[in-house]
Phi, psi and omega in degrees: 000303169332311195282332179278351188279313141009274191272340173307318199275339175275341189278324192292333209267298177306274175343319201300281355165302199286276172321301165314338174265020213279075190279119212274317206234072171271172216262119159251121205284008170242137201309124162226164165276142204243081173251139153262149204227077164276139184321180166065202183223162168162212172276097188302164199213115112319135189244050154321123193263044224273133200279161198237161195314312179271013168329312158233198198196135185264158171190133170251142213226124158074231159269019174254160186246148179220105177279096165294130171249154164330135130238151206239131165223139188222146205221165187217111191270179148279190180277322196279012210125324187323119147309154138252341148171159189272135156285296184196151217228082200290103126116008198274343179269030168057032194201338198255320162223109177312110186205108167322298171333302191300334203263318201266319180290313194075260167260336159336306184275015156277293194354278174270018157253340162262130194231006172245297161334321161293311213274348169264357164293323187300291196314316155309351200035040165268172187259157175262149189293175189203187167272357097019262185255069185294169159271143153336175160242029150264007177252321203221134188213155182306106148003108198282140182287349180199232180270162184209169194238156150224129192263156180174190175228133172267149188276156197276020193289163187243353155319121157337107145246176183257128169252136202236192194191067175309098174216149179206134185242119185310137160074048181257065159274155174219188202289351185283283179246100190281156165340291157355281179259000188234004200021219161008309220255353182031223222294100191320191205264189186226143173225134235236121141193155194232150155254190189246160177278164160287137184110028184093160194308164168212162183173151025308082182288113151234144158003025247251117208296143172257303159202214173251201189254321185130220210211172175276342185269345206281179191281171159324060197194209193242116152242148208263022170234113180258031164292341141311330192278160197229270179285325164294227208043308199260345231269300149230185187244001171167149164208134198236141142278114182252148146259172200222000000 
């Protein structure tokens, strides 16, 4: 009786044990390309993302496990500020990627998880996608599990623009920016930009940090001092432009 009583509480301990490891999203670490087929014409372009050490984050919710991933939005301006057009986007067409926030928030949560890319769509008077208004799949694909390429087309102008590159990972806090004062999104979003030479692209373009998007409270815009930040930082480790 002892022994079956026994081997019951090691099979349930072993269960129990099984479950707490239960990884919901597991992560595969091998590179792939993303090509999008967005209207019109111009110059194909490759976006290599290559992920940095903090690329995800685990958070466990019960006996499940979760890999919070980045989302990314990447964009191509004038010299003054113009949007000119969204490349790409993690997660806008409502069917590819599952995100409590996103379900709840709606166009609310681009807002605050891109808060300078929303602020340059309003000003374009375009809509942020919602479950409403989802995005294509010329734009938009499920938060890639590890580094990736994106393929798409930049316009053939040969005056100089910018290309920006917006990611924020939800519930990344550290002691600067906490649950408390950042609510959701802890470490604002980081923003990425390159620009082009005059005549037209030339490349390899890498990347370059410019600052972050603010807090959720602050106005909309790029401020360049990231001495808070910790683990964004790390998130990735190069993003390169290619034209073809």
């Amino acid at each position: 009786m002892r022994f079956n009583l026994f081997i019951n509480a090691v099979c349930c301990a072993a269960l129990a044990g099984m479950s707490a490891c239960c990884v919901m999203n597991k992560l595969d670490n091998s590179p792939h390309t993303i090509i999008l087929k967005p209207d019109g014409t111009g110059t194909p372009v490759t976006i290599a993302i290559t992920k940095g050490p903090d690329w995800s984050q685990r958070m466990q919710a019960g006996p499940f496990v979760f890999n919070i991933l980045p989302q990314i939005v990447i964009w191509t301006e004038t010299m003054d500020g113009r949007l000119l057009k969204t490349l790409y986007i993690t997660g806008a067409d409502y069917k590819k990627f599952n995100h409590a926030g996103k379900g709840k928030k709606g166009a609310a949560f681009y807002a605050e998880c891109f808060p300078v890319w929303a602020g340059r769509m309003k000003s374009a008077g375009q809509s942020l996608p919602s479950k409403e208004a989802p995005y294509t799949d010329a734009v938009t694909s499920a938060t890639p599990m590890s580094s990736f390429s994106v393929r798409s087309i930049v316009p053939s102008d040969t005056a100089p623009y910018s290309i920006f590159c917006e990611i924020n990972k939800s519930g990344d806090v550290n002691e600067t920016y906490t649950k408390e004062n950042n609510d959701w999104v802890g470490q604002p979003s980081l923003i990425y930009r390159v620009t082009t030479a005059p005549g037209g692209p030339k490349g390899p373009l890498k990347m370059e940090l410019a600052g972050h998007g603010g807090r959720l409270r602050d106005n909309p815009a790029i401020y360049p001092d990231v001495s808070g930040f910790t683990t964004a930082l790390r998130q990735v480790e190069a993003i390169v432009v290619n034209f073809e």
